[in-house]
TORSE-500328 format. One record per residue: x, y, z of N, C-alpha, C, CB in turn; residue number from 1. Coordinates in Angstrom, 3 decimals. Glycine has a CB too. Layout:
! residues N
@n_c1:X	n_c2:Y	n_c3:Z	ca_c1:X	ca_c2:Y	ca_c3:Z	c_c1:X	c_c2:Y	c_c3:Z	cb_c1:X	cb_c2:Y	cb_c3:Z	k:NUM
...
This chain:
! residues 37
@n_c1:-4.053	n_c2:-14.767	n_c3:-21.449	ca_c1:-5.142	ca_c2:-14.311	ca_c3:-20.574	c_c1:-4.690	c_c2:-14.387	c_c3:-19.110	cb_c1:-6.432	cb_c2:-15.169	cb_c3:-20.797	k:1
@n_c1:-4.471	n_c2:-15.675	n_c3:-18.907	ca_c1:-4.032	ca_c2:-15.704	ca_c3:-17.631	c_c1:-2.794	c_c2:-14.542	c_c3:-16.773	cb_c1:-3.574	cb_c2:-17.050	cb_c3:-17.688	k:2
@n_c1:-1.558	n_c2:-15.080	n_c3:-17.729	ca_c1:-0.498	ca_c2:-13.517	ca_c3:-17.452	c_c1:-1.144	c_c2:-12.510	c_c3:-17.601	cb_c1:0.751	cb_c2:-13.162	cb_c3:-18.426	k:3
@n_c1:-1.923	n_c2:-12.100	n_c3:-18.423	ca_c1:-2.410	ca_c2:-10.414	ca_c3:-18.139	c_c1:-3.157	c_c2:-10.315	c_c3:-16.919	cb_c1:-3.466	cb_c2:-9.733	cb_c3:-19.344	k:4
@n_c1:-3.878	n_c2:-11.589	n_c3:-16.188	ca_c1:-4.628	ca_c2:-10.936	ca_c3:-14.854	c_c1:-3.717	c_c2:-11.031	c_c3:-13.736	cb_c1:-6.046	cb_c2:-11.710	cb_c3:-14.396	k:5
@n_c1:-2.327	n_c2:-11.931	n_c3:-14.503	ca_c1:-2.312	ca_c2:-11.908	ca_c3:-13.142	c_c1:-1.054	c_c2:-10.552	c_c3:-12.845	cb_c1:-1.913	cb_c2:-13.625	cb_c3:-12.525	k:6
@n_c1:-0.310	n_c2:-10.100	n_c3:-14.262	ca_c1:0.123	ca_c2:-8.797	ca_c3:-13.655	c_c1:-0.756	c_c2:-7.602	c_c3:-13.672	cb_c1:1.279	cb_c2:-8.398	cb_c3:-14.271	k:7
@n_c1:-2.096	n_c2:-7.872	n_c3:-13.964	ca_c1:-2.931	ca_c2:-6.932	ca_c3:-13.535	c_c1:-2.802	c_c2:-6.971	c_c3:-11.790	cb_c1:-4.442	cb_c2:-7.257	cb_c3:-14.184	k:8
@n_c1:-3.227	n_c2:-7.736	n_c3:-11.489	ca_c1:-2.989	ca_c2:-8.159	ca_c3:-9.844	c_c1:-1.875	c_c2:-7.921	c_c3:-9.261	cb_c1:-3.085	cb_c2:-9.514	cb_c3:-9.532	k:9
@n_c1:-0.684	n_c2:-7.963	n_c3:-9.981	ca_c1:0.727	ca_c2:-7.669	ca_c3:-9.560	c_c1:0.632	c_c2:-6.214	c_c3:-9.268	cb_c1:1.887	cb_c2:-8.024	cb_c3:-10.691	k:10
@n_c1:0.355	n_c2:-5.567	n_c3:-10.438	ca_c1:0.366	ca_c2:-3.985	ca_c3:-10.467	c_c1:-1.123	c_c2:-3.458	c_c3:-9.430	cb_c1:0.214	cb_c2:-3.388	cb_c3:-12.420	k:11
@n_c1:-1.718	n_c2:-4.266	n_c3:-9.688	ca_c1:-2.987	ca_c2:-3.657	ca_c3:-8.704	c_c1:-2.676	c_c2:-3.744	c_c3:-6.639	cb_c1:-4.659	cb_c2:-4.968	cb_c3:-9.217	k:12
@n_c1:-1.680	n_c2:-4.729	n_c3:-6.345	ca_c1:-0.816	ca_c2:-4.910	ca_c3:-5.507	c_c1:0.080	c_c2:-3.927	c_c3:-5.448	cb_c1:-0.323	cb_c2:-5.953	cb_c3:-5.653	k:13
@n_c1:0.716	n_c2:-3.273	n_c3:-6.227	ca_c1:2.112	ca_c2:-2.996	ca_c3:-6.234	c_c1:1.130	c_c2:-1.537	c_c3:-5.518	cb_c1:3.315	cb_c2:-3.050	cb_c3:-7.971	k:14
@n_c1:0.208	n_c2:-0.974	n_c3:-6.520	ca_c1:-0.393	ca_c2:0.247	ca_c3:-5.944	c_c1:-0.589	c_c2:0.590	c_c3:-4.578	cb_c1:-1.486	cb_c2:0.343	cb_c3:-6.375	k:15
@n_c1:-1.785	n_c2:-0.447	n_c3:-3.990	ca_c1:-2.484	ca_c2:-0.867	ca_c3:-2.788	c_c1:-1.275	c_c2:-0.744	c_c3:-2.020	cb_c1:-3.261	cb_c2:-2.332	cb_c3:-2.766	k:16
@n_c1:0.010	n_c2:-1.185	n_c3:-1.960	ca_c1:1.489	ca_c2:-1.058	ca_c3:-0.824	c_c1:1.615	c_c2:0.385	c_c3:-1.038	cb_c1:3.232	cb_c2:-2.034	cb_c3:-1.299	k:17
@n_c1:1.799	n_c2:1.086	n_c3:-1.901	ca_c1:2.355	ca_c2:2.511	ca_c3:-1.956	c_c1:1.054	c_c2:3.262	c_c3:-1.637	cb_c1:3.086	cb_c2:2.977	cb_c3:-3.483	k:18
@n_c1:-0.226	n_c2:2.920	n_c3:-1.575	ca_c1:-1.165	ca_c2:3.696	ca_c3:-0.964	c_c1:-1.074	c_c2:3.485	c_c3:0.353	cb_c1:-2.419	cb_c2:3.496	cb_c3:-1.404	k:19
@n_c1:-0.802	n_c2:2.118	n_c3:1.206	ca_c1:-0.534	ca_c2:2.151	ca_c3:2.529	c_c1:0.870	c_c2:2.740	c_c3:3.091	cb_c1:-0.698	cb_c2:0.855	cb_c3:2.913	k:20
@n_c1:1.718	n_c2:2.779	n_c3:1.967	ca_c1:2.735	ca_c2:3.609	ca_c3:2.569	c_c1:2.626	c_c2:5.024	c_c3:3.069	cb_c1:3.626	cb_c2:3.649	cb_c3:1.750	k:21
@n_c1:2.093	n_c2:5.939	n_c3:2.040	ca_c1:1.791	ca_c2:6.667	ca_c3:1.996	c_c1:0.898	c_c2:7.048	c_c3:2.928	cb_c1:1.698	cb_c2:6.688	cb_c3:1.155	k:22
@n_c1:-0.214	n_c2:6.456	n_c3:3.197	ca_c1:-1.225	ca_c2:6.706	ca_c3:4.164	c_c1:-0.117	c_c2:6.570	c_c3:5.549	cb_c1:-2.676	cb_c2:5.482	cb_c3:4.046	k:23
@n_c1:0.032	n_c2:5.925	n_c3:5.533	ca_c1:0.827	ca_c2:4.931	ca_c3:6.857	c_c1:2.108	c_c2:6.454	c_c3:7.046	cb_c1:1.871	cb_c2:2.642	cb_c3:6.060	k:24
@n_c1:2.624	n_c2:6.920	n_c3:6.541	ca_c1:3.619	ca_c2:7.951	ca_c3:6.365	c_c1:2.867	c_c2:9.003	c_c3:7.201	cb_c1:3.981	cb_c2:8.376	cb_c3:4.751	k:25
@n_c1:1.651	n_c2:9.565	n_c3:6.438	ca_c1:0.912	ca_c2:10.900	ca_c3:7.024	c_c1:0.672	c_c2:10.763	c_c3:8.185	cb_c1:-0.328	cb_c2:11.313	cb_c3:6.484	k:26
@n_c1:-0.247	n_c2:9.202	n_c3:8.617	ca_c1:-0.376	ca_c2:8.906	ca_c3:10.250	c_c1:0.757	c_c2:9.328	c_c3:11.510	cb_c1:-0.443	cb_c2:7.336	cb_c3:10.332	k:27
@n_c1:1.827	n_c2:8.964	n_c3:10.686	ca_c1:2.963	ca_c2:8.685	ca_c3:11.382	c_c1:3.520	c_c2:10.401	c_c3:11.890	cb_c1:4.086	cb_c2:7.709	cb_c3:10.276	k:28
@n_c1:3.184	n_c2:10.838	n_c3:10.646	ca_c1:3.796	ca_c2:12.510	ca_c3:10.798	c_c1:2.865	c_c2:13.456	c_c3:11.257	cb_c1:4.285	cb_c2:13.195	cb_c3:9.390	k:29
@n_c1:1.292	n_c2:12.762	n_c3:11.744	ca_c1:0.382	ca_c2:13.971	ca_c3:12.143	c_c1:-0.490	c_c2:12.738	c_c3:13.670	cb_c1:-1.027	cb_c2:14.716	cb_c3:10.275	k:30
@n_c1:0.417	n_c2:11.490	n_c3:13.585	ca_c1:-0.282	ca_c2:11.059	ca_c3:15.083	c_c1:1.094	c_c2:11.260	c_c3:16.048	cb_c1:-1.005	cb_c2:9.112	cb_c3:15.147	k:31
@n_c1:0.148	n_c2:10.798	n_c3:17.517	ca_c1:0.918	ca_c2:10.676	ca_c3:18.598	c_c1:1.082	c_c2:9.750	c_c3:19.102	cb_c1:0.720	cb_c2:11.230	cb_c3:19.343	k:32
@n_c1:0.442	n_c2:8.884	n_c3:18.576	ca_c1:0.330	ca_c2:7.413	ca_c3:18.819	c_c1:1.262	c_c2:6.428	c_c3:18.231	cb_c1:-0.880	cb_c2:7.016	cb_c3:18.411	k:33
@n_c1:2.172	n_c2:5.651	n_c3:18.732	ca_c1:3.001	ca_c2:5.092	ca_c3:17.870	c_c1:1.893	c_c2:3.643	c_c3:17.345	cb_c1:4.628	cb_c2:4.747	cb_c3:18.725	k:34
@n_c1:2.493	n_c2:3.838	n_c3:15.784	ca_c1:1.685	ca_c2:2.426	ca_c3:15.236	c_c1:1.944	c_c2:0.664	c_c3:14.895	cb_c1:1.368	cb_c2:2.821	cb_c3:14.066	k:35
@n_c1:0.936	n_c2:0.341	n_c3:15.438	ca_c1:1.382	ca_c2:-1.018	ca_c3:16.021	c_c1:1.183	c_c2:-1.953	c_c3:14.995	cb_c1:0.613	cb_c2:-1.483	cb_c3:17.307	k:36
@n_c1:2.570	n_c2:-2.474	n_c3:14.859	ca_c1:3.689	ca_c2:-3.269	ca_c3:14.073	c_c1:4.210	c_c2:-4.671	c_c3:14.353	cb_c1:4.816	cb_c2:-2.541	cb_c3:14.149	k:37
């Protein structure tokens, strides 16, 4: 039980980074603003 929540959480993590990448990518290629890091 425990291992399954917690690579549920792993993988539910792993997503959430590649959705901010992604988001974080488009900003980058359609702002003018550099983003603060």
């Amino acid at each position: 039980m425990m291992m399954m929540m917690n690579e549920k959480m792993m993988t539910d993590r792993r997503r959430e980074r590649q959705i901010m990448r992604s988001v974080e990518r488009q900003r980058a290629s359609g702002a003018t603003r550099p983003t603060a890091h």
